[in-house]
N, C-alpha and C positions, 0 to 999 in steps of 0.2 A: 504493500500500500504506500510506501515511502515514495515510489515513483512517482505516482499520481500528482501529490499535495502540490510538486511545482506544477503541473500541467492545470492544475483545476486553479491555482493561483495565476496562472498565466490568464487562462480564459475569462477569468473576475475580473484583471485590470483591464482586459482588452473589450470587455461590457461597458463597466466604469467609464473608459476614455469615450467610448461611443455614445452614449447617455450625455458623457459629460461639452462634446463636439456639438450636439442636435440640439441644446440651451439655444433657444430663440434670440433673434438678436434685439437688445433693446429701444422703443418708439424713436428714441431721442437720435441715436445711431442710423436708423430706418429714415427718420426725417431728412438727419444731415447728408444723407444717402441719395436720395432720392434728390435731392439741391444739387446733389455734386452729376446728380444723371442730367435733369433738366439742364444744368447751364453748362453741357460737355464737357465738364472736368473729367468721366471718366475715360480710360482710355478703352478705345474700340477694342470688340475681343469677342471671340467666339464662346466665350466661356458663359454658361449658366447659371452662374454659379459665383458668387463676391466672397474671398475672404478680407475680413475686416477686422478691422483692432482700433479703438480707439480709448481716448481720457478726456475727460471735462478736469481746466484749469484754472483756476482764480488765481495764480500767485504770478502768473506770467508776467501780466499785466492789470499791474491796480485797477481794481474798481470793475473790471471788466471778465464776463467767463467767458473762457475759449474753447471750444471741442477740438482735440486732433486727432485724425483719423486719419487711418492708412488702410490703400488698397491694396494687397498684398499680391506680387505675380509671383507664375510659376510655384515650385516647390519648396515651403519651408518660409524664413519669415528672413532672406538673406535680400530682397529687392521689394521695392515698391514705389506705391506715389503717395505722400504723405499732403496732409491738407491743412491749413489753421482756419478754422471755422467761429467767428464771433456770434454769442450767443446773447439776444435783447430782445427787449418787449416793446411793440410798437401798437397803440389801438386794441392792446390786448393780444395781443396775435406773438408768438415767436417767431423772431426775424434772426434765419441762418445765412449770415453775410459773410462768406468764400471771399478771405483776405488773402490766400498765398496757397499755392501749391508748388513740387517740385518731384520728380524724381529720383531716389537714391538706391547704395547700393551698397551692403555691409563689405567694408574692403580694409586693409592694412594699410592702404593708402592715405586713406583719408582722414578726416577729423573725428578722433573720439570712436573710430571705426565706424564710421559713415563718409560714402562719399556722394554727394549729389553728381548727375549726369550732365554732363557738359552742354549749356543749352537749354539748362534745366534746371539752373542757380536756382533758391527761394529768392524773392524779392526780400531788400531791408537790409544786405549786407551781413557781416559777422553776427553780431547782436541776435538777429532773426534765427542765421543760419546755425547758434549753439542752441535755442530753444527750440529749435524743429528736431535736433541733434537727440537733446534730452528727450523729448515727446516720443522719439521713435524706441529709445531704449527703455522707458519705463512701457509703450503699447505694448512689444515685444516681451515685456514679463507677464501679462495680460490675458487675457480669453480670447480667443480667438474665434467670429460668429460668422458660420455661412448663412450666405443670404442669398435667395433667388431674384437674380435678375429682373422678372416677371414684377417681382415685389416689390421692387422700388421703382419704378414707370406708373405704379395708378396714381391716380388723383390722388392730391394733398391734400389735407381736410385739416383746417385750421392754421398754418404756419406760411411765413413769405420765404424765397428765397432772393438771395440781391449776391452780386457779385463785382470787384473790384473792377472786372472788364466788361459790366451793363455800361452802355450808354444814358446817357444823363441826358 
């Protein structure tokens, strides 16, 4: 019977991880989601299927909450596009204002072990570019939520989206 206990141990955590992967992703992430579809931030893809990671941050910037989220390619949490999403109430309504996005890519190269993609700086210079840095290494300690595609395209119900490159 001693054989067993690791196999039936095995197939416990590999339930575990799969119960623990299907966690819904939360409204607030689905919202900033669905902003980042409507105003083409994300990037075209055949895929079905969003892996996402994000934080809500008050310390970044006084006074102000920020969501950062990242949309994770390929396999594992080593590339993505990372987002800084300002979080405000306007008329009642939550208003998801897309201040910066950028591409990165965990490297040995880079800062802090992230390297943004060439052509694909964050806006804001250094300053920005360590708190996008920080954002991506605390997401990456994080949950990880797939999201169906499908699910963030329907109608928004209650919240605006606005973006640094709307016209005015």
């Amino acid at each position: 019977m001693r054989v067993k206990r690791p196999l039936w141990v095995l197939l416990l955590g590999c339930l575990v991880a799969t119960l623990h992967a299907q966690e819904q992703a939360p409204a607030l992430l689905l919202q900033a989601v669905h902003c980042l579809a409507i105003k083409n931030f994300l990037s075209p893809s055949d895929a079905s299927v969003l892996r996402l990671g994000y934080i809500v941050d008050a310390k970044s910037y006084p006074g102000e909450r920020v969501l950062y989220a990242i949309d994770y390619i390929g396999t594992g949490h080593s590339e993505g596009f990372v987002f800084t999403i300002f979080l405000t109430q306007r008329n009642g309504r939550e208003v998801f204002n897309i201040q910066n996005n950028a591409k990165f890519v965990v490297s040995k190269s880079g800062r802090s072990g992230i390297r943004f993609e060439d052509g694909e700086d964050p806006l804001g210079g250094i300053w920005t570019q360590d708190h996008l840095i920080s954002a991506i290494h605390r997401i990456q300690r994080q949950r990880e939520f797939a999201v169906a595609v499908d699910a963030i395209r329907k109608e928004n119900l209650g919240f605006q989206c606005e973006s640094y490159a709307d016209k005015e």
